[in-house]
N, C-alpha and C positions, 0 to 999 in steps of 0.2 A: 284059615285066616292068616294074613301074612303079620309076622313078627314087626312090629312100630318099632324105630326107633327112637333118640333122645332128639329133643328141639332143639334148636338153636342154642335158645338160652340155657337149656343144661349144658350142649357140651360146651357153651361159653363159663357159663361155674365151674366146671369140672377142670377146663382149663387155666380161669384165674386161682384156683385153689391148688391143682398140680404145679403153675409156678411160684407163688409164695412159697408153697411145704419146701420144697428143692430151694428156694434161695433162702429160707430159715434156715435147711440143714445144709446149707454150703457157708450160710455166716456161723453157725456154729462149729463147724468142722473147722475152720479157720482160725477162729477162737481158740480152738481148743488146744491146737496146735499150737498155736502162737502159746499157751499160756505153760505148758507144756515145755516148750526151749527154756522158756523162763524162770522152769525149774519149778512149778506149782504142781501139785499134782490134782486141781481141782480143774485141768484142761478133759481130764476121762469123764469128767460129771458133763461136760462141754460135749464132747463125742458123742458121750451115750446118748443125749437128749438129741443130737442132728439123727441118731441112728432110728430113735423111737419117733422123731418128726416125720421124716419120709415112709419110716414103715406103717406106721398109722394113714400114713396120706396112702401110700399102694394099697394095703389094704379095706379102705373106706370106699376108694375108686372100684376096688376089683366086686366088693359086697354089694356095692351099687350098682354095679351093670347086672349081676346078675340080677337082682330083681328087677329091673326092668321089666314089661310086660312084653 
């Protein structure tokens, strides 16, 4: 039996969800940065959350193909 792939509309999810995660953790990388020059040191709390935004999102993506049927 040959291996299905995703429909349309999943890899259309998978792609509105991959670019939101990426442009949460580019407006927070940004942030963080900026907050950072500024001498606050509550721009790392700004980092770490773009770092745990997109790794969650690779992650979600990567546990969802493999279950695929």
């Amino acid at each position: 039996m040959a291996r299905l792939g995703w429909t349309m509309e999943q890899r259309a999810g998978v792609k509105t969800f991959s670019r939101l995660a990426t442009l949460s953790a580019i407006l927070c990388l940004i942030i963080g940065i900026v907050t950072l020059i500024m001498g606050n040191a509550a721009g790392w709390v700004m980092i770490g959350l773009a770092v745990i935004v997109w790794a969650g999102m690779f992650l979600f993506l990567r546990n969802t193909e493999r279950s695929q049927p």
